[in-house]
FIDREN-348904 format. One record per residue (C-alpha): chain; x, y, z. Coordinates in steps of 0.02 Angstrom, whole numbers, plus 50000, padded with zeros to 5 digits. Layout:
c = A px = X py = Y pz = Z .
...
***
This chain:
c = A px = 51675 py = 50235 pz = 49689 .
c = A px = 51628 py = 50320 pz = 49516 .
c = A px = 51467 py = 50437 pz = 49521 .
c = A px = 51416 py = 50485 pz = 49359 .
c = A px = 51310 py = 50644 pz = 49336 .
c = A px = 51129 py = 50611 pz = 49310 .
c = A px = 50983 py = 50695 pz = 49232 .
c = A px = 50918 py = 50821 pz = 49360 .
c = A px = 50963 py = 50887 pz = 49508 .
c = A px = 50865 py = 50795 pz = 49601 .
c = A px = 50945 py = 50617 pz = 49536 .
c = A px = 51114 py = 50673 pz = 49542 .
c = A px = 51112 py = 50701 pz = 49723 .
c = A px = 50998 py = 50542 pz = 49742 .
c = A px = 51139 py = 50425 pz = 49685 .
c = A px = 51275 py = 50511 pz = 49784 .
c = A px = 51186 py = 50457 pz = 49932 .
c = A px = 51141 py = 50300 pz = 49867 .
c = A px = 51320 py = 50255 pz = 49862 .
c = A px = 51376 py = 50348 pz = 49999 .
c = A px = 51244 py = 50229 pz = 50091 .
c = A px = 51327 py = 50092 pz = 50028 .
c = A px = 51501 py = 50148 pz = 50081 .
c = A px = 51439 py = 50191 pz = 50282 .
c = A px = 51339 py = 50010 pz = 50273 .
c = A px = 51513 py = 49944 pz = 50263 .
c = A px = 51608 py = 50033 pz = 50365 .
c = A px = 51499 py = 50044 pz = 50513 .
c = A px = 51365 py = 49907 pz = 50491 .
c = A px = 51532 py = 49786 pz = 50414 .
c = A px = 51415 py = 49739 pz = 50289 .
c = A px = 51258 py = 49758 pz = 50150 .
c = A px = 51175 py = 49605 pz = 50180 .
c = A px = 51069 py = 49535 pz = 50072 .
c = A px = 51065 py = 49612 pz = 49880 .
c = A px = 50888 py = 49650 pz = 49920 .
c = A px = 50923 py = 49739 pz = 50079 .
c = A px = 51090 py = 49825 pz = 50033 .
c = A px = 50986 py = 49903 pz = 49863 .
c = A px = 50848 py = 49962 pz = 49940 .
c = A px = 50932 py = 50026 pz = 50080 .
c = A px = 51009 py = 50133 pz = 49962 .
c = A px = 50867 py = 50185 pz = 49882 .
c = A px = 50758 py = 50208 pz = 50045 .
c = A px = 50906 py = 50349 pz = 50105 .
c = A px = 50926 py = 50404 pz = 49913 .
c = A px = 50740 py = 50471 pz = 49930 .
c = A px = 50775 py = 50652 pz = 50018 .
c = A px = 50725 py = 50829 pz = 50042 .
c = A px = 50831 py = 50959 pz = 50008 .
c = A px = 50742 py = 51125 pz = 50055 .
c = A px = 50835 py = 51305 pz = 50113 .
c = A px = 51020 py = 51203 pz = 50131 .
c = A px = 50935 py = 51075 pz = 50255 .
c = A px = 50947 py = 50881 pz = 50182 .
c = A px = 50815 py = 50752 pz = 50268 .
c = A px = 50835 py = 50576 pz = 50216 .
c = A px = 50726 py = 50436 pz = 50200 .
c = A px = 50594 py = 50582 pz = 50155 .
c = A px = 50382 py = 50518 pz = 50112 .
c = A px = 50380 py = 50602 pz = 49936 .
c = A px = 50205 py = 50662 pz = 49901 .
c = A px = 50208 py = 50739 pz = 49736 .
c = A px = 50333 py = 50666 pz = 49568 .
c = A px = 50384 py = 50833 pz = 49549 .
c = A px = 50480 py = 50815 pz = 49712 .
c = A px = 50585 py = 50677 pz = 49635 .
c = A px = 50642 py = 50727 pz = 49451 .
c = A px = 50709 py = 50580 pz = 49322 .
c = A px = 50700 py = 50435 pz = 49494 .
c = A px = 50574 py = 50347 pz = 49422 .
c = A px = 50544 py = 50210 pz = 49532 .
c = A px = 50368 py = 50215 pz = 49564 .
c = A px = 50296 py = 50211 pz = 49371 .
c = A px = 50404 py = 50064 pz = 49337 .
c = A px = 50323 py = 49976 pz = 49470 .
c = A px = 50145 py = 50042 pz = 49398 .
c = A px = 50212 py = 49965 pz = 49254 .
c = A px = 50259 py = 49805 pz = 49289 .
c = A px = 50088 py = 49794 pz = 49383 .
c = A px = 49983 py = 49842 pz = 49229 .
c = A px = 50096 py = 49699 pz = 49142 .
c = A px = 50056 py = 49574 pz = 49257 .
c = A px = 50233 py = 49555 pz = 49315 .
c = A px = 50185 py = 49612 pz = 49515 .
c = A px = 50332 py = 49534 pz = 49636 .
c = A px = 50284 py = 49458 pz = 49800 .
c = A px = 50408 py = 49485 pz = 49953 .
c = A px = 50466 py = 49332 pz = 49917 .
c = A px = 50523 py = 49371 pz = 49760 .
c = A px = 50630 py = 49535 pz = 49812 .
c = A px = 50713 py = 49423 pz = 49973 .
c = A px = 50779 py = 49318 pz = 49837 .
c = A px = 50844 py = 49456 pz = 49714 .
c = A px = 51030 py = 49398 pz = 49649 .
c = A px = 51170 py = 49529 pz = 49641 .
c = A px = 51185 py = 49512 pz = 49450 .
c = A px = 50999 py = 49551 pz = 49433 .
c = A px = 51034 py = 49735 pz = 49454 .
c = A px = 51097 py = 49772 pz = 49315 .
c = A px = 50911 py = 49820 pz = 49249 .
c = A px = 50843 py = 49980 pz = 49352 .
c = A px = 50677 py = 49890 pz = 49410 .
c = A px = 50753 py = 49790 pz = 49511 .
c = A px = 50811 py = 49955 pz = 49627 .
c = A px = 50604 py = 50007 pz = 49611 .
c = A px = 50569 py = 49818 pz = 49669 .
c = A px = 50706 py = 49836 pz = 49818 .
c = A px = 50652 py = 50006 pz = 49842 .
c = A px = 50493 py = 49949 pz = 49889 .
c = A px = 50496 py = 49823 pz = 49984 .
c = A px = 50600 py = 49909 pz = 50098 .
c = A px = 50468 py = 50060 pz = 50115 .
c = A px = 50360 py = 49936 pz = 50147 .
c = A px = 50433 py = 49831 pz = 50302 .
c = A px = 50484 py = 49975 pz = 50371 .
c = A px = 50320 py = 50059 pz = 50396 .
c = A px = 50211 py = 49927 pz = 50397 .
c = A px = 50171 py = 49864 pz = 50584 .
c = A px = 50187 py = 49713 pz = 50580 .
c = A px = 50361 py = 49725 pz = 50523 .
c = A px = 50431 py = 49890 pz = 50559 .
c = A px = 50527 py = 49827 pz = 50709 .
c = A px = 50604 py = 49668 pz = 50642 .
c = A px = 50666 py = 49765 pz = 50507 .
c = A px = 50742 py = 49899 pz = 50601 .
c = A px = 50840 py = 49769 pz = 50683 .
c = A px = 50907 py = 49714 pz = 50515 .
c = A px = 51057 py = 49819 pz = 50537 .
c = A px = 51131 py = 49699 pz = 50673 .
c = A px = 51140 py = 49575 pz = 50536 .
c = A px = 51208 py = 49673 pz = 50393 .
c = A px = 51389 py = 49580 pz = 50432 .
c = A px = 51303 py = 49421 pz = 50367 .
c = A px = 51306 py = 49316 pz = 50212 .
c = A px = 51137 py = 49337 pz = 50109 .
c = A px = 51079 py = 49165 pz = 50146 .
c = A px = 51092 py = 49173 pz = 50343 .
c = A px = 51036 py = 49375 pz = 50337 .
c = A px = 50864 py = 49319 pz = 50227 .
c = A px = 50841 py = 49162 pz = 50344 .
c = A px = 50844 py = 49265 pz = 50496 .
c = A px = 50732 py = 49399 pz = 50437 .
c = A px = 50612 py = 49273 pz = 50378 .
c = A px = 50600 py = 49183 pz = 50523 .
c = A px = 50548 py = 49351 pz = 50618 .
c = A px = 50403 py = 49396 pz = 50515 .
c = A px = 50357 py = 49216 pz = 50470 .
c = A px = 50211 py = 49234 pz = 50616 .
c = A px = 50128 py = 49374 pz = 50508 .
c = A px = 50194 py = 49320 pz = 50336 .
c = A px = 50020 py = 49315 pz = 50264 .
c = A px = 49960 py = 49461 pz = 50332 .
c = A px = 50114 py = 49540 pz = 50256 .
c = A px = 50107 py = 49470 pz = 50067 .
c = A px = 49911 py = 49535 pz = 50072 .
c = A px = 49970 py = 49712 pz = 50128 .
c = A px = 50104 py = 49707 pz = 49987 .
c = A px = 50013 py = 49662 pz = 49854 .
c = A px = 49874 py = 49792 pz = 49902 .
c = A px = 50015 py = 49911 pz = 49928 .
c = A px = 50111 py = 49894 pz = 49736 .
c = A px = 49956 py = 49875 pz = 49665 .
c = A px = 49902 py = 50043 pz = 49723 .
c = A px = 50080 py = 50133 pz = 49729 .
c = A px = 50091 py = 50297 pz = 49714 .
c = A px = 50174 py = 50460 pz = 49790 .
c = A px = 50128 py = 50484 pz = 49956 .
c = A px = 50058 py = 50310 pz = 49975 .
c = A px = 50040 py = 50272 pz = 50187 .
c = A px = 50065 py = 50086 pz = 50243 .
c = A px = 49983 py = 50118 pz = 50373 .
c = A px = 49839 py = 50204 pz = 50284 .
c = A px = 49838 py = 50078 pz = 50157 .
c = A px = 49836 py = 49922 pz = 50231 .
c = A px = 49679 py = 49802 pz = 50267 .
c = A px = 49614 py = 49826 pz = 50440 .
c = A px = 49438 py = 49772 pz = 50512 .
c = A px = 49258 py = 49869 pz = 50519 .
c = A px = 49198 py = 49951 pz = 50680 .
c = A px = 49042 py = 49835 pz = 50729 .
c = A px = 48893 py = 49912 pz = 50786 .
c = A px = 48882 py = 49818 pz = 50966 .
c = A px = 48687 py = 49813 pz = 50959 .
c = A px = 48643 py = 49767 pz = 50762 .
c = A px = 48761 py = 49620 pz = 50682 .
c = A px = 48694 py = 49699 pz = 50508 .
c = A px = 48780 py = 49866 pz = 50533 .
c = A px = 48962 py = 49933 pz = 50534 .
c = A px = 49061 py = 50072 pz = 50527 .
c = A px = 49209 py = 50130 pz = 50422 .
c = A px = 49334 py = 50251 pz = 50421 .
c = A px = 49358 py = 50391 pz = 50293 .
c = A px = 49557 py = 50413 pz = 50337 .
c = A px = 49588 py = 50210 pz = 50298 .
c = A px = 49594 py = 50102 pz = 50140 .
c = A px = 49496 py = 49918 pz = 50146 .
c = A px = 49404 py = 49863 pz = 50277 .
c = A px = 49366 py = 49679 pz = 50329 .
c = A px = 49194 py = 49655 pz = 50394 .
c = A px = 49143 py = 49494 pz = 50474 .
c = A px = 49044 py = 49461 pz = 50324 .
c = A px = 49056 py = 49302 pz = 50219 .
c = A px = 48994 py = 49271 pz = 50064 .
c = A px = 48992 py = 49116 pz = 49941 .
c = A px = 48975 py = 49110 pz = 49743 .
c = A px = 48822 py = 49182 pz = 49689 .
c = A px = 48766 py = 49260 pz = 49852 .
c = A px = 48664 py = 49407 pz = 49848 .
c = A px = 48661 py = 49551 pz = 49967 .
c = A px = 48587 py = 49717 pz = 49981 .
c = A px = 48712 py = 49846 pz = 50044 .
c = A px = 48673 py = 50042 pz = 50096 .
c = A px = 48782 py = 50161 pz = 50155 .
c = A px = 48722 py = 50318 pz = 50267 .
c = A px = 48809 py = 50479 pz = 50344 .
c = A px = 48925 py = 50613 pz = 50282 .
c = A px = 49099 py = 50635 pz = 50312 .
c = A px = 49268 py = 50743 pz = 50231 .
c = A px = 49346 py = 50645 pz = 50090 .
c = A px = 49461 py = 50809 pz = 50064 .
c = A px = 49538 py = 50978 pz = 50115 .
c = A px = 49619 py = 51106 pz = 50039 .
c = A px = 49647 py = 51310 pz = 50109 .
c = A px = 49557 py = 51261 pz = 50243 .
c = A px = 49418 py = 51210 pz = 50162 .
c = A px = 49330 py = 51047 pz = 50183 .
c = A px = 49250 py = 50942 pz = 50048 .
c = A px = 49102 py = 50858 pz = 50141 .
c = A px = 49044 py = 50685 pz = 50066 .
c = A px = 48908 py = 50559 pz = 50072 .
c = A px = 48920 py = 50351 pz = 50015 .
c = A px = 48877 py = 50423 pz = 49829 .
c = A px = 49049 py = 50503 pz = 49812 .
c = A px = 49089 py = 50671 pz = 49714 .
c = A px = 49112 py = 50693 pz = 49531 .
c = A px = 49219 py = 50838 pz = 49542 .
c = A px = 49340 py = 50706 pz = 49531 .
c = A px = 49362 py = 50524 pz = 49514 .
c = A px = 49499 py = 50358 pz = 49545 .
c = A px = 49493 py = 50208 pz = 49450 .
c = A px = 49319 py = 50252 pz = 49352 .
c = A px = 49230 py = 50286 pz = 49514 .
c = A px = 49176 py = 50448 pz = 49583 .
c = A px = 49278 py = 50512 pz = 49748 .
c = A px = 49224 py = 50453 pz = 49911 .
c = A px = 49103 py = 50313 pz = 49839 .
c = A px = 49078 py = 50176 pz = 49940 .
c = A px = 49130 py = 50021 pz = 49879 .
c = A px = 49129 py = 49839 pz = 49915 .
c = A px = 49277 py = 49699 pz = 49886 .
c = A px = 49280 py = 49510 pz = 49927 .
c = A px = 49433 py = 49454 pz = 50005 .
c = A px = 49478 py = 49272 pz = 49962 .
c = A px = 49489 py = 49151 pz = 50080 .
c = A px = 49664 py = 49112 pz = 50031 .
c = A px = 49696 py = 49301 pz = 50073 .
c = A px = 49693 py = 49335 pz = 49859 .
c = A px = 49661 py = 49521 pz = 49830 .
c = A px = 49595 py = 49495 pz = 49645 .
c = A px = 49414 py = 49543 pz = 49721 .
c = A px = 49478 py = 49683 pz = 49805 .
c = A px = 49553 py = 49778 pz = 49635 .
c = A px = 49392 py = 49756 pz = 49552 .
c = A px = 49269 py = 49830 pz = 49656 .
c = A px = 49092 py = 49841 pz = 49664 .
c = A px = 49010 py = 49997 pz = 49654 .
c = A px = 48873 py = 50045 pz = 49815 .
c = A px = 48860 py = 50209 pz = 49815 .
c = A px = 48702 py = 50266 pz = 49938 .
c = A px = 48628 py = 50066 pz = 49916 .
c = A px = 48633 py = 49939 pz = 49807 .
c = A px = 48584 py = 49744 pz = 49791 .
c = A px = 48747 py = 49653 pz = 49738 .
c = A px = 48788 py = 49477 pz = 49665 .
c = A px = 48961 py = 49415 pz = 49705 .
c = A px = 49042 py = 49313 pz = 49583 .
c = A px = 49158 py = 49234 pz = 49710 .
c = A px = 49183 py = 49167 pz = 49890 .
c = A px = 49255 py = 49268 pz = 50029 .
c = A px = 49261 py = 49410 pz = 50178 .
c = A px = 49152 py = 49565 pz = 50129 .
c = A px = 49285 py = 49705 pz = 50119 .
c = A px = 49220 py = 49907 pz = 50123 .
c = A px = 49321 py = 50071 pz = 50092 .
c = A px = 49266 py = 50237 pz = 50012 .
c = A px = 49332 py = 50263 pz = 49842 .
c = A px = 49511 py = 50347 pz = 49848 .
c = A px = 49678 py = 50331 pz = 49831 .
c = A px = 49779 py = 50264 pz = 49970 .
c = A px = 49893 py = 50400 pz = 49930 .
c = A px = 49762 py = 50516 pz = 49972 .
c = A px = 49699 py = 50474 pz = 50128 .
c = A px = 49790 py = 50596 pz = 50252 .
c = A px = 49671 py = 50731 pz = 50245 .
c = A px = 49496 py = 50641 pz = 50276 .
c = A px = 49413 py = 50628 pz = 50422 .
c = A px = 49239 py = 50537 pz = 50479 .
c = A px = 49136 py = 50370 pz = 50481 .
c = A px = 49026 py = 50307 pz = 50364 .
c = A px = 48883 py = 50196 pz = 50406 .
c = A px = 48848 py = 50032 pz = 50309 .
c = A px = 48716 py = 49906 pz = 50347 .
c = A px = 48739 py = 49733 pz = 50248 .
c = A px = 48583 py = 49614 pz = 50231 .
c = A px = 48531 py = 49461 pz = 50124 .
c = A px = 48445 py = 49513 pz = 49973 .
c = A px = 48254 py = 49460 pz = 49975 .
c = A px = 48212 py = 49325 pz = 49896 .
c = A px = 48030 py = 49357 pz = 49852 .
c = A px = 47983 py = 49333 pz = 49676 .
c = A px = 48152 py = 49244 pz = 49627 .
c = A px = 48121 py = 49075 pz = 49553 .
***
């Protein structure tokens, strides 16, 4: 095994254990399994901690300056802004010779972060080390066949999840879940602060108007102790993606589970009457960075009605 010193601390030791992962795969696992899996293995064990002569593995980086010269992330960014996003799919069928380029470690990377935080397949994947004696082909089929009742669910999450990435990104946090429904109005919901999207049970069609409002206050931030309390119009002491912090905003879901409605979002605020230019599930979240979510806390209210239709022609 050669090891070749890298730029950085931080990288130098991050390819020793990749490769020493490699090596203890095949000794005590008597395989790598599939290119995909054996990579980003690697890299998942690769990303550590190394704080007063203590080493943690497989460690949630929050901040790029915890991981000089790796990389990974912004060449996933990048391929995204390129419109060169991988689906799962496309990583489970990675061939050995394709890693020669370094994006294909980011892509392997990822995926693996992914499935094995996300909980729908956290557990299947965990069990992927019982197959790591396996060729590719029968490793892939197996795995497949274990997540194949949530597959969709799954491809969403991902594509939400890369097309979001960032350090300190939560699966968990970051993934689509549903609205709390306010048992005695069908017109009014609640959301959580601390989560990314949220499905309502609200469908639209092309051209469909509704009026949306959102009401209460809640913590979209805290730092020393000190918490940054926020309302549906969001903060401008900062902003993501164009938008102020902590503004509500609205998505449509496809119907085919196609995120494209949920990257461009509408903007709510405190209320607004909205036209949606496709067909879908009404999706809500407060303006932030799924990276970002850990230290909010609160609901937000959100009534959704038809738009009148007085004095339209």
């Amino acid at each position: 095994m050669w090891v070749y010193l890298q730029q950085g601390k931080y990288y130098t030791r991050h390819l020793l254990l990749h490769e020493g992962t490699h090596s203890f795969m095949q000794w005590f696992l008597n395989g790598t399994g599939a290119p995909w899996y054996s990579e980003g293995m690697a890299e998942l064990l690769g990303v550590h901690r190394w704080f007063d002569g203590q080493l943690e593995l497989n460690h949630q980086l929050r901040d790029r300056s915890e991981a000089e010269y790796w990389g990974r992330i912004k060449l996933i960014q990048d391929d995204c802004a390129a419109g060169k996003a991988l689906s799962i799919t496309d990583v489970l069928n990675f061939a050995p010779e394709v890693f020669r380029e370094v994006q294909y470690y980011a892509w392997s990377w990822a995926v693996c972060e992914f499935l094995s935080r996300h909980p729908l397949s956290k557990r299947q994947f965990a069990e992927l080390q019982g197959n790591a004696h396996l060729d590719p082909s029968r490793f892939n089929q197996k795995f497949e066949q274990s997540i194949k009742p949530d597959r969709a669910e799954l491809e969403r999450d991902w594509n939400l999840f890369v097309n979001e990435i960032d350090f300190g990104y939560e699966i968990d946090r970051g993934r689509l879940r549903r609205v709390i429904a306010d048992s005695s109005d069908n017109d009014r919901f609640q959301i959580d602060a601390g989560f990314g999207w949220q499905a309502t049970p609200v469908m639209v069609q092309q051209g469909d108007r509704l009026r949306i409002a959102g009401s209460g206050r809640f913590t979209v931030a805290s730092e020393a102790g000190n918490d940054w309390p926020c309302e549906a119009g969001g903060v401008t002491i900062q902003y993501y993606r164009g938008k102020p912090l902590g503004q509500l905003v609205v998505g449509v879901l496809g119907n085919d589970g196609e995120i494209a409605g949920l990257l461009q979002p509408l903007t709510v605020g405190l209320g607004a009457e909205l036209q949606f230019d496709r067909s879908g599930v009404i999706c809500l979240r407060i303006n932030e960075s799924p990276a970002r979510l850990d230290d909010n806390s609160g609901q937000l209210n959100v009534s959704i009605k038809p738009a009148p239709t007085v004095g339209r022609e």
